[in-house]
C-alpha positions in Angstrom: 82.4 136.1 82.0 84.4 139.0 82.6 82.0 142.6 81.5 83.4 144.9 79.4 82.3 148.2 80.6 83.2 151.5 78.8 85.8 153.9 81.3 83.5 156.4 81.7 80.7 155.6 82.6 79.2 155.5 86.5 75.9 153.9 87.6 75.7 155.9 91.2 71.5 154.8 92.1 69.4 154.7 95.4 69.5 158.1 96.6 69.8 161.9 95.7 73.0 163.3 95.0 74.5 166.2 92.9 72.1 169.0 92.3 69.8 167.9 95.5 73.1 168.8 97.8 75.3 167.4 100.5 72.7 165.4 102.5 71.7 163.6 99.3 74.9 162.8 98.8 75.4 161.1 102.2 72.4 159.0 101.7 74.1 158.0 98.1 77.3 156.6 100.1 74.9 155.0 102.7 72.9 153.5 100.1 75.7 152.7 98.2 76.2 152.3 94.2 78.1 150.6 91.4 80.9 152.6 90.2 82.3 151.8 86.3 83.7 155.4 86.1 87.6 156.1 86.2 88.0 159.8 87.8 91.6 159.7 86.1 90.6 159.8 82.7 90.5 162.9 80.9 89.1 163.2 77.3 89.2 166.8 75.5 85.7 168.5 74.8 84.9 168.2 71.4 82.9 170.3 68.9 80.3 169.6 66.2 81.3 172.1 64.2 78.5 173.4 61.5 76.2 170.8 61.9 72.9 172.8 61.3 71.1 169.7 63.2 71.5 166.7 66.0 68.3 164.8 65.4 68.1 161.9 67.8 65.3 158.8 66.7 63.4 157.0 69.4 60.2 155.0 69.7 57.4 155.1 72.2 56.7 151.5 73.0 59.8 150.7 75.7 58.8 152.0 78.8 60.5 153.7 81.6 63.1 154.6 78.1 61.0 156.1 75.9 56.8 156.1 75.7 53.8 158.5 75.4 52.8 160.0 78.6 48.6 160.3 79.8 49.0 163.9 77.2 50.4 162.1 74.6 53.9 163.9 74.8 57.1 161.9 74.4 58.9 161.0 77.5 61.4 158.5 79.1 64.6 158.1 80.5 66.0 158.4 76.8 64.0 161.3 75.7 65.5 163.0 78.7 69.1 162.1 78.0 69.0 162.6 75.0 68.0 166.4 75.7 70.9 166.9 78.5 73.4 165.7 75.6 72.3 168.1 73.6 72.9 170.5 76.5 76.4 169.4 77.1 77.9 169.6 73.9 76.0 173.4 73.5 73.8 172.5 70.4 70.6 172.5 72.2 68.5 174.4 69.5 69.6 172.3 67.0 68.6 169.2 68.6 65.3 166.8 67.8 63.9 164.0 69.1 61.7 162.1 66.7 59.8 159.1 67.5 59.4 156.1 64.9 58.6 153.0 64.9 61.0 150.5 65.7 61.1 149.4 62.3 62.0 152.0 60.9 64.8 153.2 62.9 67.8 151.9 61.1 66.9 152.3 57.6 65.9 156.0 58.5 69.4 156.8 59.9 71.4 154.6 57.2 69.6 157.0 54.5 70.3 160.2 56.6 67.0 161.2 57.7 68.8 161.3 61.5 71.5 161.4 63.1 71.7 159.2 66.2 69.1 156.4 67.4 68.5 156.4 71.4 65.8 153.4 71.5 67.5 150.2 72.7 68.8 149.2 69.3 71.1 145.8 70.0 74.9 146.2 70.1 75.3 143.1 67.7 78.1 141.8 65.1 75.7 142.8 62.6 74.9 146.3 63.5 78.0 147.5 64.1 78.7 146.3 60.5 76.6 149.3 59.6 76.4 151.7 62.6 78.8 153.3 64.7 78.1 153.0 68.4 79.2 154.8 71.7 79.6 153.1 74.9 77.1 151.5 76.8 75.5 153.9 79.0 72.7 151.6 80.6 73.4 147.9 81.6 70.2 145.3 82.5 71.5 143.6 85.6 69.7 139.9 86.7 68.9 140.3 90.5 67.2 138.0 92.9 64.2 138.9 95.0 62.9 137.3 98.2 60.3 137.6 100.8 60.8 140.5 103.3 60.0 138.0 106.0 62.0 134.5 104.9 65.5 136.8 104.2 67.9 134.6 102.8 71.4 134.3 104.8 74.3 136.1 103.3 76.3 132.6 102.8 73.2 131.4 100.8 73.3 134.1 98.5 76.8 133.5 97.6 76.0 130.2 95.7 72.2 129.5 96.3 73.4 125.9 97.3 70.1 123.9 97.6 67.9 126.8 97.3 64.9 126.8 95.5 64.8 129.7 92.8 62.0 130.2 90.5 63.0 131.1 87.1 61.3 131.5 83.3 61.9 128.5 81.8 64.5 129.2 78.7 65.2 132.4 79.1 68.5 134.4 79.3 68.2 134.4 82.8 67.5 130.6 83.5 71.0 130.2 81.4 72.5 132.5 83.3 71.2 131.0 86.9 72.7 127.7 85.6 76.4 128.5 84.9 76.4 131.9 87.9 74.8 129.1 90.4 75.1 125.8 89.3 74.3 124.7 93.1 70.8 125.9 93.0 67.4 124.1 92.8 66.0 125.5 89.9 62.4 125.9 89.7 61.1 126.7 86.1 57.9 128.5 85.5 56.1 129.0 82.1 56.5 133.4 82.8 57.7 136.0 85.2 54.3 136.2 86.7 53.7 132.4 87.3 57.1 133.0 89.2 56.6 135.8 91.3 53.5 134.6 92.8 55.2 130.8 93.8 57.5 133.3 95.7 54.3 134.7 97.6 53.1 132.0 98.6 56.3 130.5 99.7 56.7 127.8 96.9 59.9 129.1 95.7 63.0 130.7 98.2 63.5 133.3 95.3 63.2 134.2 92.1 65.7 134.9 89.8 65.5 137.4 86.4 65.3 141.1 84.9 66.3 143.8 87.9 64.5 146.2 85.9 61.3 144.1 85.7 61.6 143.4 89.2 62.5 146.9 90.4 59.1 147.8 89.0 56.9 145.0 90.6 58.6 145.3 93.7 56.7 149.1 94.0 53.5 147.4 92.5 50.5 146.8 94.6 50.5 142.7 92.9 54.0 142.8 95.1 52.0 143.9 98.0 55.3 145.3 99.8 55.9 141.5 100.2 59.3 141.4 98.8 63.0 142.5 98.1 66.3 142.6 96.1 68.9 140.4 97.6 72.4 139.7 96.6 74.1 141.0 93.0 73.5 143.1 90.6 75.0 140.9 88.3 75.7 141.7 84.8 76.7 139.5 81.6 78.0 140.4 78.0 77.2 136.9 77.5 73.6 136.2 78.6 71.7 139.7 79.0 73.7 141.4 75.8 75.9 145.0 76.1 72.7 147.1 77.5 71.5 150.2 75.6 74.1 152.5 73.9 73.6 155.3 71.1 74.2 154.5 67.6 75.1 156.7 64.8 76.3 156.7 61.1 78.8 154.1 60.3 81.2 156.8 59.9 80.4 158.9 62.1 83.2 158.8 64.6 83.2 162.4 65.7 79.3 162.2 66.6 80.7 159.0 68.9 83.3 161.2 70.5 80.8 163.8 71.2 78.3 161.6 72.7 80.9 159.4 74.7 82.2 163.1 76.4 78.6 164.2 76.8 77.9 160.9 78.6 80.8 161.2 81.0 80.3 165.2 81.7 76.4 164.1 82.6 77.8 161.2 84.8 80.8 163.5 86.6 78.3 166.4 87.3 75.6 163.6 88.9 73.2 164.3 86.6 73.1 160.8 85.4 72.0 159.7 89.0 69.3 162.2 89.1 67.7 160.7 85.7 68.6 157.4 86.9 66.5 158.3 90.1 63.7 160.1 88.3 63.0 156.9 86.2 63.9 154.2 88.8 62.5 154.8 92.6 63.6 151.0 93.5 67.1 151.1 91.7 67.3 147.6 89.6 70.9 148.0 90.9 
């Protein structure tokens, strides 16, 4: 299925760039990156006007996006975001960040008591019946991994013909395996875990599911340094959803505009791949 992927934005992961200077940036081209954003397109900087307040709702339970640090203080990839927005579009002491239960979130911004939810609410039918949405600015890619010492040959990664891939039994991702590599011998396990450690042992050629889940097991001492990303990232509307985007009043279009030129002036000066960095040592891309 053919993504749709918003103009501006850029996913540029794997190395220091921007801020960090011109040898980060050389390790970024070595590294490499995925590039959604188109350098021609120019949108005008908008304003918010009077608003006397840009209060963005969040929760603390989705980890690396938003969560409670060891002092208790709010944190995450989102939190952090949401604060450079702010920055961009010059209203930074009139922006708040309140967390909520996830609950909570849409009835509290439907009855005005915010104005923008950053906490991983799904772009659905449904919700954009009642909320207005910017583009996505965070896609979850399916990757495979495989042992560091049984690499899997470049033309088997290209259809995993034969192979035998471990995969949680009906989830998004086993559907996904199915119709991306029809060719493969799929190995169903009852969870991630049950999974990963069939790849260990040598059970399993690879495994197939979340590359943000995996990005963070493959830094985890259960991984043991054992393992590695191979092949991909590859990303579905279909199976794995639109990925995380900011939603606002139902008719709140200028707030949209704001945010969708906040999010490309973060992503032009690099400071989208610095929080992307900060948040995700092993990129899941």
């Amino acid at each position: 299925m053919v993504v749709r992927i918003p103009l501006w934005l850029i996913l540029v992961v794997g190395a220091f760039i921007g801020a960090l200077g011109a040898s980060a940036a050389a390790a970024a081209d070595q590294a490499g990156g995925i590039n959604f954003w188109d350098q021609h397109q120019r949108m005008a900087r908008p304003t918010l006007g009077e608003r006397q307040r840009v209060r963005f709702l969040t929760t603390t339970d989705f980890p690396p996006f938003n969560f409670l640090d060891s002092r208790g203080k709010l944190g995450g990839f989102n939190v952090d975001l949401a604060r450079l927005l702010c920055e961009e579009l010059g209203v930074l002491e009139r922006c708040q960040i309140e967390a909520v239960p996830f609950a909570e979130l849409a009835s509290r911004l439907e009855r005005g008591d915010a104005e923008a939810i950053i906490a991983g609410l799904s772009v659905t039918a449904a919700n954009r019946s009642k909320f207005g949405f910017t583009g996505s600015y965070f896609r979850f890619p399916a990757r495979f991994v495989m042992r560091r010492d049984r690499p899997l040959p470049d033309d088997a990664l290209a259809e995993m013909r034969g192979r035998a891939v471990g995969v949680v039994e009906g989830s998004a991702h086993a559907a996904m395996l199915a119709a991306f590599f029809p060719a493969a011998k799929v190995v169903p396990f009852k969870d991630q875990g049950q999974a990963l450690d069939a790849l260990k042992s040598g059970t399993v050629e690879t495994v197939f599911g979340d590359g943000v889940g995996l990005s963070f097991w493959l830094e985890s001492d259960a991984a043991a340094s054992c393992c590695a990303f191979a092949g991909g990232p590859y990303l579905s509307d279909r199976f794995l959803g639109e990925g995380l985007a900011i939603a606002v009043g139902r008719s709140d279009a200028e707030l949209v505009r704001a945010l969708d030129y906040a999010l490309g002036q973060i992503v032009a000066k690099h400071r989208f791949s610095e929080l992307m960095l900060r948040y995700f040592p092993v990129s899941p891309f």
